[in-house]
C-alpha positions as CSV (number, residue, x, y, z in Angstrom):
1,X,59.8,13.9,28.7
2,X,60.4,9.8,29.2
3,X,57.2,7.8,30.4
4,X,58.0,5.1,33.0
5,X,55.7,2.3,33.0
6,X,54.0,3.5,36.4
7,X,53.3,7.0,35.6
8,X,52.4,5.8,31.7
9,X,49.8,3.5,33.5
10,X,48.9,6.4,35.7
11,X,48.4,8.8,33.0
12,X,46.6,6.5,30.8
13,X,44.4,4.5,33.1
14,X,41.0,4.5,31.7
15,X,42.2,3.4,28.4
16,X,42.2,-0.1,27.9
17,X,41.9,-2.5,25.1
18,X,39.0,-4.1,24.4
19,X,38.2,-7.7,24.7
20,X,34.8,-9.4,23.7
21,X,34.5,-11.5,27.2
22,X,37.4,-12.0,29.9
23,X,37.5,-15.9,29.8
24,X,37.0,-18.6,32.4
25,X,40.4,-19.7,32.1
26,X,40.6,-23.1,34.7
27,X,44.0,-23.8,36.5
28,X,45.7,-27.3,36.4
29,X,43.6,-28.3,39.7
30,X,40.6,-27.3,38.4
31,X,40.3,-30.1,35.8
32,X,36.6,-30.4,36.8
33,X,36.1,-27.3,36.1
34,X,37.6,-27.4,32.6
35,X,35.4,-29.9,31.5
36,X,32.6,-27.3,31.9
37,X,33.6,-25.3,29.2
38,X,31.9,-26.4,25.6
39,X,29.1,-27.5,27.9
40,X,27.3,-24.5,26.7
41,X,23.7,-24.2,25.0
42,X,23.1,-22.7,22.1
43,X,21.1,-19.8,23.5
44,X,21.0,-18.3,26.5
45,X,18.9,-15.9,27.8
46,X,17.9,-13.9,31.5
47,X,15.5,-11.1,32.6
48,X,17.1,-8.2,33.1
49,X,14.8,-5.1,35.2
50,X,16.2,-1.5,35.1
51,X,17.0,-2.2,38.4
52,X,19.5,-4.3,37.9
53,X,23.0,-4.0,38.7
54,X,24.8,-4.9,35.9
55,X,23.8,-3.8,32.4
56,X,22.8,-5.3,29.6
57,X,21.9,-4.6,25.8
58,X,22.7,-5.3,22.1
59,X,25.7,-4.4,22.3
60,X,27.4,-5.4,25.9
61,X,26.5,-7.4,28.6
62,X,28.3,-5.9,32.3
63,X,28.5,-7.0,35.5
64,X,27.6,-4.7,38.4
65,X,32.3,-4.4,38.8
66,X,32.7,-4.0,34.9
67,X,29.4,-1.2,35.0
68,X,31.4,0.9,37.4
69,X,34.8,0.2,36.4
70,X,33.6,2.3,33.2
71,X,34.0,5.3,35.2
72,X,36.1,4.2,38.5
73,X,39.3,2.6,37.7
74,X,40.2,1.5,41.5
75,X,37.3,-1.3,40.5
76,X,38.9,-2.5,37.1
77,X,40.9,-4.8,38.3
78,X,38.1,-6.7,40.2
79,X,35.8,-6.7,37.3
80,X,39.0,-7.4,35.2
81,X,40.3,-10.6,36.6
82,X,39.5,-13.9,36.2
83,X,37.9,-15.5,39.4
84,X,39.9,-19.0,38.9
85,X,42.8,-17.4,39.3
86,X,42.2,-16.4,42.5
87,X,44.1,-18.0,44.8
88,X,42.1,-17.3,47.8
89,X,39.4,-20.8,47.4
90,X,37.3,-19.8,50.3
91,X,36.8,-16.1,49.1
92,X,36.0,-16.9,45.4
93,X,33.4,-19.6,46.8
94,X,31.8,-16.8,48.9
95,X,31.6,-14.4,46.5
96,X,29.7,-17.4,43.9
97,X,27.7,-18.4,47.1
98,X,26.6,-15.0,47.2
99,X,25.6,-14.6,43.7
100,X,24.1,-17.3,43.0
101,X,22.2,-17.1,46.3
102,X,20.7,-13.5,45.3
103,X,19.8,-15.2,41.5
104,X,18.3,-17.9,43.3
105,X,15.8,-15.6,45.6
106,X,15.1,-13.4,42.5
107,X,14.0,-15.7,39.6
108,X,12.3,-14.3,36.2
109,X,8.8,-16.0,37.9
110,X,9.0,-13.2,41.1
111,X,9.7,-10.7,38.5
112,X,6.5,-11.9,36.4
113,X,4.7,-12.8,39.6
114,X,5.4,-9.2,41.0
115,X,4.4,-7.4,37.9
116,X,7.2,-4.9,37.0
117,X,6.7,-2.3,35.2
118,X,9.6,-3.2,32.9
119,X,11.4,-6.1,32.3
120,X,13.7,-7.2,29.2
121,X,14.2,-11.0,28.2
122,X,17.4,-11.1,26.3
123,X,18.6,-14.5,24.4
124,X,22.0,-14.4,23.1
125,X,23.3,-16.7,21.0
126,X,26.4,-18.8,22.2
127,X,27.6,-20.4,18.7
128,X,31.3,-18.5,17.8
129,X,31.6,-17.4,21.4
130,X,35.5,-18.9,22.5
131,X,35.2,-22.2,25.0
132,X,35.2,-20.2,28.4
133,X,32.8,-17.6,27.8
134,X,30.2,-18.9,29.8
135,X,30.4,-21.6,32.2
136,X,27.3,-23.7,34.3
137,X,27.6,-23.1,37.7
138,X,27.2,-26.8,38.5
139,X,31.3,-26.9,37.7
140,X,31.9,-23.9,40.0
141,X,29.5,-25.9,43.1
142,X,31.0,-29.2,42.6
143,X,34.4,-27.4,42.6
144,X,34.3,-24.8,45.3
145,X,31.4,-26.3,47.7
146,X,34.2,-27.9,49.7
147,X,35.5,-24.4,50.3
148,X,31.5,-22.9,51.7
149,X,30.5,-25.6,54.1
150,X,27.0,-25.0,55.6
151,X,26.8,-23.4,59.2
152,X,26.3,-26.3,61.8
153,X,23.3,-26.6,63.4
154,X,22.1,-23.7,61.1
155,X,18.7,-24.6,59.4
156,X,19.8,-22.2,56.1
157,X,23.2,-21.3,56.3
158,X,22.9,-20.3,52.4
159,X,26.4,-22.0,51.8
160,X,27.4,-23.5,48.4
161,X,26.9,-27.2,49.9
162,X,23.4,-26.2,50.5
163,X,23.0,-24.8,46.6
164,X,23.9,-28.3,45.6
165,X,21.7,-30.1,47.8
166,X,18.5,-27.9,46.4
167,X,19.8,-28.6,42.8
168,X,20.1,-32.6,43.9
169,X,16.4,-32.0,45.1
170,X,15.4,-30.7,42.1
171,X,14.4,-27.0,43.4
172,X,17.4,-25.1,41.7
173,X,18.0,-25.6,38.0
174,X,21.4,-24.0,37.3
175,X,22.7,-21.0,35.6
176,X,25.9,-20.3,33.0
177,X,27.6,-17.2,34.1
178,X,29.8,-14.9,32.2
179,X,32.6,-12.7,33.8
180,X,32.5,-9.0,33.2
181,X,31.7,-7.4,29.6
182,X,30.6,-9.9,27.0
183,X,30.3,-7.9,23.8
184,X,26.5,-9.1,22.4
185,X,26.8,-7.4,19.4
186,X,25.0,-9.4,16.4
187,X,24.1,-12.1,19.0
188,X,22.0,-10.8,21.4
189,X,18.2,-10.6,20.6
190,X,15.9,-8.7,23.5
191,X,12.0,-8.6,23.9
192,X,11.0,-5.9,26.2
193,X,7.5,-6.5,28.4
């Protein structure tokens, strides 16, 4: 019995081939973006809580879309796509206001400060990793924080224009974000407290 392509994707859906990180991959317009890409540390590193949504260990690093795309493949192709090339501006800066908004109210002090009962402190080591793997968020704010205006009148509307201004101020430092699964095999160091 022939496969067509459909029912071949159908019937093998929750194989795929494996990638070590999907790539920040910058369109024509997004120049300003593209210079972002070598400006990468050497190390990086993050507290990660068992309550976290993503996952994260020596071997793979997953957002909260790539963790349950492992087992529900109607949410691979969010996890699996590359959010400059979305071609909806004001969603993608939404969804990055969103993020970084959350990471902003839940810094590695509150978790300290709050005394969790776990915590791990991964460093991963950026050398070898292709241009594109990670990528500071001050390209994706100066890019998209025409897109997220703030709300008038509102005194924290929590939109990307107000991310820059606190990073301006000096009260938000920045943060390099990955897409997806990064495989942290032979990179990736992790302390557990």
């Amino acid at each position: 019995m022939a496969l067509d392509l459909d029912s071949a994707i159908n019937v093998f859906g929750f194989l795929s081939i494996s990638q070590d990180a999907l790539l920040f991959n910058p369109s024509k317009d997004q120049n300003s973006i593209r210079r972002g890409l070598h400006d990468v540390p050497p190390y990086l590193f993050r507290v990660h809580t068992p309550k976290s949504a993503g996952t994260l260990d020596e071997e793979w690093a997953r957002s909260e879309d790539a963790k349950a795309a492992l087992t529900d493949p109607t949410r691979r192709e969010s996890s699996e796509t590359d959010i400059l090339q979305r071609r909806d501006f004001n969603h993608v800066a939404k969804d990055i206001s969103a993020h970084l908004w959350w990471k902003w109210r839940v810094p590695a002090t509150t978790i300290l400060s709050r005394g969790q009962a776990r915590f791990f402190w991964p460093c991963v080591r950026t050398g070898g990793l292709r241009a594109g793997t990670f990528l500071r968020d001050a390209y994706l704010l100066d890019f998209y924080s025409k897109c997220d205006l703030p709300v008038p009148g509102a005194k924290d509307s929590q939109s990307l224009v107000d991310m820059k201004s606190m990073r301006n101020k000096g009260w938000y430092f920045g943060e390099y974000l990955s897409q997806d699964s990064l495989k942290t095999t032979e990179r990736c160091s992790i302390v557990s407290i």
